[in-house]
matplotlib code that plots the C-alpha trace (Angstrom):
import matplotlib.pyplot as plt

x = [-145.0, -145.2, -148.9, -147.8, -144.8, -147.5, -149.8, -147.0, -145.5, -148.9, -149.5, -145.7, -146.9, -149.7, -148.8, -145.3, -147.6, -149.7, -146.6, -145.6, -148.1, -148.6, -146.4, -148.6, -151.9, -155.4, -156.1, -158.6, -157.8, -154.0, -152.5, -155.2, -157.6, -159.4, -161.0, -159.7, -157.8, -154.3, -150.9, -149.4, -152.4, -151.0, -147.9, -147.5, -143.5, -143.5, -142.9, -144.3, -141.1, -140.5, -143.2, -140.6, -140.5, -138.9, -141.9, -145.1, -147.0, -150.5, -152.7, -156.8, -158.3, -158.3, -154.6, -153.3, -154.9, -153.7, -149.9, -150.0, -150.5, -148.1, -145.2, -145.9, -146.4, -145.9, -149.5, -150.8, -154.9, -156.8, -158.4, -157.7, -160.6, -163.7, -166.0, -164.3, -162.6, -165.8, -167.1, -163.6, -165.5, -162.0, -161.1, -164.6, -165.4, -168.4, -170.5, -174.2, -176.5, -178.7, -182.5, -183.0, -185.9, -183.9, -185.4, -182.5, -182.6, -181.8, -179.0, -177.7, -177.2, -175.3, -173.3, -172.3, -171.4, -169.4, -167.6, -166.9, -165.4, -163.3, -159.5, -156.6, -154.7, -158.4, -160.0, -163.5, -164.9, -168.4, -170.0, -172.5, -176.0, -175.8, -172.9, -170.4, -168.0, -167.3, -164.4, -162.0, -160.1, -157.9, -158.1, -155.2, -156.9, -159.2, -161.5, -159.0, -159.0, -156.5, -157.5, -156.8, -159.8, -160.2, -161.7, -164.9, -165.4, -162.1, -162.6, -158.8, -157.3, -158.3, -156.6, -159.5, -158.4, -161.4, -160.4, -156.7, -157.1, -155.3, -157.2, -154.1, -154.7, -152.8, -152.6, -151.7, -154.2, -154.2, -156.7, -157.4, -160.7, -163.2, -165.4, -167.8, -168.1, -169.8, -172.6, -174.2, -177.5, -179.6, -181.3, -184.8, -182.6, -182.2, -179.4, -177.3, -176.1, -172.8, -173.3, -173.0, -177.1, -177.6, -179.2, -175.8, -174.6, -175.8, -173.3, -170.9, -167.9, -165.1, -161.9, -158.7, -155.9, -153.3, -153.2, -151.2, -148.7, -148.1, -144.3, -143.6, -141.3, -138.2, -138.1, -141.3, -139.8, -136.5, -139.4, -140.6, -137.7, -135.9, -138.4, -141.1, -142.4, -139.5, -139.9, -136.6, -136.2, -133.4, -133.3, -130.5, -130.1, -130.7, -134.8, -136.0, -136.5, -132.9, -129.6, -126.3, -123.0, -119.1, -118.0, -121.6, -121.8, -124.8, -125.5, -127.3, -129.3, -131.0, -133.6, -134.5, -137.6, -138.5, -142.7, -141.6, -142.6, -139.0, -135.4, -134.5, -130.6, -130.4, -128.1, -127.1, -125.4, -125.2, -122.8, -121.4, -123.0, -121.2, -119.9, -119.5, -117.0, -117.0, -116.1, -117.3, -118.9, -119.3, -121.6, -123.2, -124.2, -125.0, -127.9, -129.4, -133.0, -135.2, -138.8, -140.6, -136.9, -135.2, -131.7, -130.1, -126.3, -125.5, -122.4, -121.6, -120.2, -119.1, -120.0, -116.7, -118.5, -121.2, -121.4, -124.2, -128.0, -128.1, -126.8, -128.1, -128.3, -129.9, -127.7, -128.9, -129.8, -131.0, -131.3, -131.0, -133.9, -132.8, -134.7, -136.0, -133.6, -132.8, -131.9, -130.4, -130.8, -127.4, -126.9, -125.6, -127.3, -126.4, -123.9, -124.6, -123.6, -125.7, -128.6, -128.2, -127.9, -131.3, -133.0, -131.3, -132.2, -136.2, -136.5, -135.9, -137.1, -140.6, -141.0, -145.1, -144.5, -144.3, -141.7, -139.6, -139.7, -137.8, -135.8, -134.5, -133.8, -131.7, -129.7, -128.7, -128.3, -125.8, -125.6, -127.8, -130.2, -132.9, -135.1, -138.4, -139.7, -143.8, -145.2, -147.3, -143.8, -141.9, -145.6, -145.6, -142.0, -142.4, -145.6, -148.0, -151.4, -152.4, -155.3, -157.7, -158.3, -154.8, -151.3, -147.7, -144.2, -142.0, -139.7, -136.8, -134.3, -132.7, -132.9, -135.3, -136.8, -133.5, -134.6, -137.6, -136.8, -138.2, -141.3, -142.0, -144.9, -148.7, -152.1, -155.4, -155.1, -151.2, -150.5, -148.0, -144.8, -143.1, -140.2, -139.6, -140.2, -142.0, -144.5, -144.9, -145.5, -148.0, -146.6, -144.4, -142.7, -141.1, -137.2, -137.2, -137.0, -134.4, -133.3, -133.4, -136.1, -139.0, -143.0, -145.0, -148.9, -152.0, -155.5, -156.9, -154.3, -154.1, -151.2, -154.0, -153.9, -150.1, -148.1, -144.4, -143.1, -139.3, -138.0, -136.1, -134.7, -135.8, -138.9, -139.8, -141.3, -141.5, -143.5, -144.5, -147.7, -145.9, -143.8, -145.4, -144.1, -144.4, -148.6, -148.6, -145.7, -147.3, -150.0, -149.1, -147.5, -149.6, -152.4, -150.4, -152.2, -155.5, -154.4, -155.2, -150.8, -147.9, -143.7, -140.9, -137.7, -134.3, -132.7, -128.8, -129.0, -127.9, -126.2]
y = [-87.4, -87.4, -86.1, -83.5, -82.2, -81.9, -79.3, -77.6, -77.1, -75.8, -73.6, -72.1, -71.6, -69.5, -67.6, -66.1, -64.4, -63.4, -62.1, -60.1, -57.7, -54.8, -56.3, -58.4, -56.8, -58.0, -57.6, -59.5, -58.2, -57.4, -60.4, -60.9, -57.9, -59.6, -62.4, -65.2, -67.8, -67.8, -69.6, -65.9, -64.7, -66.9, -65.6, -68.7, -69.3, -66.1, -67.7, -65.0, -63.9, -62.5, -59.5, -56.8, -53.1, -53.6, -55.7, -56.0, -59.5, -59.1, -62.1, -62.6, -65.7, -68.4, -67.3, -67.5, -70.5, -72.4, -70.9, -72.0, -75.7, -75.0, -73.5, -76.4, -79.2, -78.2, -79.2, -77.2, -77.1, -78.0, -74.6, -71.6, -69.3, -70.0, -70.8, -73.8, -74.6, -75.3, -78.1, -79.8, -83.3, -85.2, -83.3, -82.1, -83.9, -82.3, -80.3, -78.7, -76.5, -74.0, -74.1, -71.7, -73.6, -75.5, -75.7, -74.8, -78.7, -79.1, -76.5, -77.5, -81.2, -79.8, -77.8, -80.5, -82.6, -79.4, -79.7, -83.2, -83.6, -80.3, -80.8, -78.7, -78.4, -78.2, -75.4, -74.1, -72.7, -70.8, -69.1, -66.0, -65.4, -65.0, -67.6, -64.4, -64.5, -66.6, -67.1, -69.7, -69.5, -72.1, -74.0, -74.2, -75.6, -75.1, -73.6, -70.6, -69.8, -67.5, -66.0, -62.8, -60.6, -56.9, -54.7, -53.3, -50.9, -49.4, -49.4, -50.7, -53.9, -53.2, -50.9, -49.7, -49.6, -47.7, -44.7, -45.0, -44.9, -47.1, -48.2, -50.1, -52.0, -50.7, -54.0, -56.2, -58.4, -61.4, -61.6, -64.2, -65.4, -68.2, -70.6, -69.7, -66.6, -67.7, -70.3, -67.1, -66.7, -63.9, -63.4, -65.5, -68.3, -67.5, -67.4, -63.9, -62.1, -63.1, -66.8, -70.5, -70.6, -67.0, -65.7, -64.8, -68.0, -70.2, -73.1, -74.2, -77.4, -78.2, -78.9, -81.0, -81.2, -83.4, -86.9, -88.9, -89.6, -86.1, -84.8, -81.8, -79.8, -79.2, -75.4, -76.0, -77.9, -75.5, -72.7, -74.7, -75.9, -72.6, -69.3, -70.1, -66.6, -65.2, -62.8, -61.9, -60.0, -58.7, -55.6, -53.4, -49.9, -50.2, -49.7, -52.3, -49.6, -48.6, -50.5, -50.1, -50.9, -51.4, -49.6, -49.3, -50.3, -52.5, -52.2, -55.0, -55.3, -58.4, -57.6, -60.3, -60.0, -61.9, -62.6, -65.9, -65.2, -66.7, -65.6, -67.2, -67.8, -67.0, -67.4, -66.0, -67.2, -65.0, -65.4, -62.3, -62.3, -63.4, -60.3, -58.1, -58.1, -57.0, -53.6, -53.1, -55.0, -58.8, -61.3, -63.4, -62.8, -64.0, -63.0, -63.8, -62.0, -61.2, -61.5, -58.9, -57.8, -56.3, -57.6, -56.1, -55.9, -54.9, -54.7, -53.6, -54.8, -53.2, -54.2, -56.3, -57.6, -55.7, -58.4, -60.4, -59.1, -59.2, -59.6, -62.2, -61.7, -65.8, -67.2, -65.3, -68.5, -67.7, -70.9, -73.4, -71.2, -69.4, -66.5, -65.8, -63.8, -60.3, -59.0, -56.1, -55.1, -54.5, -51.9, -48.1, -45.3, -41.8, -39.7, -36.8, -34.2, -36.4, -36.2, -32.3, -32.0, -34.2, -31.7, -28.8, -30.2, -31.0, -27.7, -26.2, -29.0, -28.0, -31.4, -32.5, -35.9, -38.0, -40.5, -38.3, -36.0, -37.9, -39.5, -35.7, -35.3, -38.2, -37.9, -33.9, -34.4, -37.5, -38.6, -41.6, -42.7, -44.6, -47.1, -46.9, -44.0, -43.7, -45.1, -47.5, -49.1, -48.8, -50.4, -53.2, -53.8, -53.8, -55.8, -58.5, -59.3, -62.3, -64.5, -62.7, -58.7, -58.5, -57.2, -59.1, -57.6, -59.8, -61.3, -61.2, -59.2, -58.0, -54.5, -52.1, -54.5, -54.5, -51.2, -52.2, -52.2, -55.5, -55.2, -51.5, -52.2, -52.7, -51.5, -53.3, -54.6, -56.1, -59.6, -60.7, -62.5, -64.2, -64.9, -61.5, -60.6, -62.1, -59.6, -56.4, -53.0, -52.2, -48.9, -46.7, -45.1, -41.6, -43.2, -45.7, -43.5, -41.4, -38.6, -40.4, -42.8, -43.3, -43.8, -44.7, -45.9, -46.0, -45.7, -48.6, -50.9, -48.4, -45.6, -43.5, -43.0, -43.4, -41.3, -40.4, -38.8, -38.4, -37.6, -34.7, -34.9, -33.4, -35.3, -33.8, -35.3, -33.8, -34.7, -32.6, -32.1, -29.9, -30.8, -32.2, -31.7, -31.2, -32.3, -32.8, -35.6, -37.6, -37.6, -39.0, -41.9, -42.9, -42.8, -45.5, -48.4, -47.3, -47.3, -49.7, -50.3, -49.1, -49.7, -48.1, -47.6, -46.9, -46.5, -45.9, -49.6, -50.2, -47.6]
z = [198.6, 195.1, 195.0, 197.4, 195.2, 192.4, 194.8, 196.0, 192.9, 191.5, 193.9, 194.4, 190.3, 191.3, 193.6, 191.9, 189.7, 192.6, 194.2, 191.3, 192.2, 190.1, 187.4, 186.3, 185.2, 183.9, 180.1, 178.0, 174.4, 175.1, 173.3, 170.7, 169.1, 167.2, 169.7, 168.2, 169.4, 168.6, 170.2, 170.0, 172.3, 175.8, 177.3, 178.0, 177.7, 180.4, 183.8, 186.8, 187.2, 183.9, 185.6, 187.3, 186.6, 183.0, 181.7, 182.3, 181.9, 180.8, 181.5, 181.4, 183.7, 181.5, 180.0, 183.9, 184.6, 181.3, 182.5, 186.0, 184.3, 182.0, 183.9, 186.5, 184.1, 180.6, 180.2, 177.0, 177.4, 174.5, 175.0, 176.2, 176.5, 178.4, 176.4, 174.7, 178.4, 180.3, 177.0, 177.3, 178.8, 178.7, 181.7, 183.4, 186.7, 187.7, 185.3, 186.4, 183.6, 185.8, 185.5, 188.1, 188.7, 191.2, 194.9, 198.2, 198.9, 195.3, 195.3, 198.6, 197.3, 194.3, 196.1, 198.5, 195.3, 193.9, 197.1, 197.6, 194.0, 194.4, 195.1, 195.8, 192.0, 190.1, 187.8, 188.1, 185.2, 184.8, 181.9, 182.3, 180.9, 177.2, 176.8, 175.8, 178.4, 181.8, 184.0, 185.5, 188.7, 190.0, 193.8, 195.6, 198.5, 201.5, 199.1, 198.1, 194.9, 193.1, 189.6, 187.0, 186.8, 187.1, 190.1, 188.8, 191.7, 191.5, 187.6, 187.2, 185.2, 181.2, 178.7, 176.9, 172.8, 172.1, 174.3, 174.3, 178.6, 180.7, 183.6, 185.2, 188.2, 191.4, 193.3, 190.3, 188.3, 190.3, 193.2, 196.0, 197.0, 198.7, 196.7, 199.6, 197.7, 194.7, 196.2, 198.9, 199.2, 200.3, 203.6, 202.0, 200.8, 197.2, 195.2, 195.6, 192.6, 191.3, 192.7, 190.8, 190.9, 190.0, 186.9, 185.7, 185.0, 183.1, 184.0, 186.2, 186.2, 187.9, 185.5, 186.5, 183.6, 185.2, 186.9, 189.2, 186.6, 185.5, 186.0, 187.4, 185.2, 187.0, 187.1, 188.9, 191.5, 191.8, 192.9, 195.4, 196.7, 196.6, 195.6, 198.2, 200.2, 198.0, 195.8, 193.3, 190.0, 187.9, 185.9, 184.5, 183.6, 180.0, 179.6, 176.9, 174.0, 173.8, 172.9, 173.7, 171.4, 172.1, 175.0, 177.2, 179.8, 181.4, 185.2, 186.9, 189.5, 191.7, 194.4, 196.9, 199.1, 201.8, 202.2, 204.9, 208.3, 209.3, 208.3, 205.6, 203.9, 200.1, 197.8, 194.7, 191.6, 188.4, 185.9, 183.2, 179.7, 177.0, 175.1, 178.3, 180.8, 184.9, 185.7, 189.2, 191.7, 192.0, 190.6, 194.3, 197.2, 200.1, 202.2, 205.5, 205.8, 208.0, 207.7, 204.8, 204.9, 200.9, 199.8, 197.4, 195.0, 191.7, 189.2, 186.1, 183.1, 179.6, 176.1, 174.5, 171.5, 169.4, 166.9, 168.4, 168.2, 172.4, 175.4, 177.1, 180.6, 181.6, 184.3, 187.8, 189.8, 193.8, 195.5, 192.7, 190.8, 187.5, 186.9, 183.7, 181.1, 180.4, 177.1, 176.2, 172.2, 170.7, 167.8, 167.0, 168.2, 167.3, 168.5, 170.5, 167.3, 164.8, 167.6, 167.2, 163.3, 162.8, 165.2, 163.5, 160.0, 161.8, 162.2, 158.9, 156.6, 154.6, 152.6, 152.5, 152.2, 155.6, 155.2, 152.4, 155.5, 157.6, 154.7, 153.8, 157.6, 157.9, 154.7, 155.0, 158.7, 158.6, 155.5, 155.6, 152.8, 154.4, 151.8, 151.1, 149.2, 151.0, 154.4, 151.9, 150.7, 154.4, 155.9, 153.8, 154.0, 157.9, 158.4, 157.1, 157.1, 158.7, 158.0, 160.9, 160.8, 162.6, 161.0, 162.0, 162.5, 160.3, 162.5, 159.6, 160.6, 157.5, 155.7, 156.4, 159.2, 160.9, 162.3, 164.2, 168.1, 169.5, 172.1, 170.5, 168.7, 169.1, 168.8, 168.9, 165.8, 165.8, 166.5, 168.7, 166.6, 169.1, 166.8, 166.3, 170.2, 172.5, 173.9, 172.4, 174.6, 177.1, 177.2, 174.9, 177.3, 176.4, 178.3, 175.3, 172.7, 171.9, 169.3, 165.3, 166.7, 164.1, 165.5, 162.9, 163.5, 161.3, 162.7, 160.1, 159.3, 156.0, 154.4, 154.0, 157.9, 158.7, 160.5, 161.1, 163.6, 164.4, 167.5, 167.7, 171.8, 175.2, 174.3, 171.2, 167.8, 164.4, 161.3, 157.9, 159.7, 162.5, 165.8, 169.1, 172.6, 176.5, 176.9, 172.9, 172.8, 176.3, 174.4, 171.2, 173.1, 175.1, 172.4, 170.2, 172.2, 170.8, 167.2, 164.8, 164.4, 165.2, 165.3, 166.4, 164.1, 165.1, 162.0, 163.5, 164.2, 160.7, 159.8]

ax = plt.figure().add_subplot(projection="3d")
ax.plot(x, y, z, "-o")
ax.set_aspect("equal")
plt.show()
């Protein structure tokens, strides 16, 4: 029973982030520019069901692989990319370097030793010609296999930093597939393309991290036990760029679905964040549905207490599961007349200097002196360099860096901080900014290249250089990714 708990655990694991579908999407370089390997890289403390439509999880194969192990078991691999995975002998059980001098009696006997060794709960691991790259995919029995990988056909699954173009996956990053698919041969007996004994590879091994005394964390047994064939998420009507102060109010919402092919009863626990109170609506529900059937409820609270840095939303538990939090950033916007007077002053203001631009715009338009006199003074104030080619929000809250909005920053050459936040965007999306928000990005790392833009309203950005919107303001967004940095500023929040 106990060994059964373990591969049902495992595979409930692996198959919430299969079931998360699109919100989970395929990205080699998302979590780490500069190719090496960091703890910051692994969105690893990110359960599958922190993927719904407020966040995107971004995973490669060897980074889902090394979270279904942890989210199951709180094992931590002693690697985490392929090509240090496939060396790791302490936990290799079968291991086989190609000749491809190897006769079909030869690779059948392989193969049937390949086969006999593998076991539901085990990781196979190859690595391609050249030793640059490889991939891992994990068993979950009968010879499926469930891994992160892109769909080369369909060109989807990678943000390209080069190009700034998103090439998101419509079907979500995880995929299903056969181990029967990579020993084929062709119609003359030899090796097909893309097989174990292919020229491609070079070498193949089957990994297995855990044992018969590994526990299974209890989370992992809670989705088992209560989240199997279900899929639930929580959002609220806050987006995660903007904030919300005293007197806001947060509406909630919890989404059952139901992938059993039987009905099945759920129940649903949440509980009001501290520093909110109910307004309308009620916190459970019960729920009896049918197969691939939706439940639904929401309610709303209001803001109480704007004296903490977020609301934290953490306490939605459907059928003994908890799902994972959802914060809400806490701080001043604004007002709708101090929104008009920075657009009024925007549009008048002649100052050359980028960030004296913005700093002229924000004192004669509400009477705010923001620090900082250059983008060379307000970069290093906001960021530092690490000890790879990478650059780091600092997490400190306090000051000038009590500005930045959490998750809104990035670019191919930032560093995740998970004490600050603990992914940064995919995506600046033009519903998380609003009118005083600051973008600023530089193309290498440098002032030189810095730019400021302030946004104005109605989707609309202004900078010394000249004013961007309709095509011109999409565009500047959703070029940030392919920059070499970038952060968002919301400088209300402390005034």
């Amino acid at each position: 029973m106990e060994k059964d708990i373990k591969l049902q655990a495992l595979s409930a694991t692996a198959r919430a982030y299969f079931d998360r579908g699109v919100y989970v999407q395929y990205d080699q370089l998302f979590l780490n520019r500069s190719g090496s390997v960091r703890e910051e890289r692994r969105q690893k403390g990110m359960p599958p069901e922190y993927g719904n439509r407020r966040n995107t999880l971004h995973l490669d194969c060897s980074s889902f692989v090394y979270s279904v192990y942890y989210q199951t078991f709180g094992i931590e691999l002693e690697a985490d990319q392929t090509a240090e995975l496939i060396d790791l002998e302490n936990i290799r059980v079968f291991y086989h370097v190609n000749t491809y001098e190897e006769t079909k009696e030869q690779r059948d006997a392989i193969k049937k030793a390949f086969l006999d060794e593998l076991r539901p709960g085990d990781a196979v691991i190859c690595r391609h010609q050249g030793e640059k790259n490889g991939h891992i995919m994990l068993h979950v029995g009968d010879g499926q296999l469930l891994h992160c990988t892109y769909r080369a056909i369909q060109g989807g699954g990678d943000y390209s930093y080069v190009t700034g173009v998103d090439k998101r996956e419509p079907y979500g990053g995880i995929e299903e597939a056969h181990i029967e698919d990579f020993f084929k041969e062709n119609p003359d007996g030899t090796p097909a393309w893309g097989s174990y004994f292919s020229r491609k590879e070079t070498r193949f091994a089957i990994l297995r991290p855990y044992g018969e005394d590994t526990p299974v964390l209890p989370s992992a047994i809670a989705r088992v036990n209560g989240m199997q064939n279900l899929v639930a998420e929580k959002t609220c009507s806050v987006s995660a760029g903007k904030n919300v102060q005293k007197g806001d109010e947060i509406e909630y919402f919890v989404e059952v679905f139901n992938k059993d092919t039987v009905v099945r009863e759920v129940d649903v626990t949440d509980t009001i964040p501290e520093g909110t109170e109910l307004v309308r609506g009620k916190t459970e529900s019960k729920m009896l549905l049918a197969p691939y059937q939706k439940g639904s409820f929401s309610y709303t609270v209001k803001v109480t207490d704007d004296s903490r840095d977020m609301i934290v939303a953490d306490k939605c538990v459907i059928n003994g599961f908890t799902l994972c939090p959802l914060n809400t950033l806490v701080g001043k916007h604004l007002s709708c007349e101090q929104k008009q007077a920075v657009a009024n002053v925007a549009a008048e203001c002649d100052c050359e200097s980028k960030w004296l631009y913005i700093k002229e715009i924000y004192k004669t338009a509400v009477g705010a002196d923001l620090p900082c006199d250059s983008l060379k003074e307000l970069m290093g104030e906001m960021m530092c360099e690490s000890e790879i080619d990478t650059q780091v929000v600092i997490p400190d809250r306090s000051g000038m860096r009590a500005m930045l909005i959490p998750n809104l920053y990035g670019g191919k050459n930032m560093q995740t901080n998970r004490a600050f936040a603990p992914v940064r965007t995919r995506e600046v999306r033009a519903c998380d900014i609003e009118a005083g928000d600051v973008v600023v990005y530089s193309e290498d790392g440098t002032s030189k290249t810095a730019q400021a833009w302030l946004c104005i309203g109605e989707g609309k950005f202004a900078s010394c250089i000249g004013t961007a919107d309709g095509v011109k303001a999409q565009v500047l967004l959703e070029s940030l990714l392919s920059k070499h940095s970038f952060f968002v500023l919301r400088p209300a929040q402390t005034m």
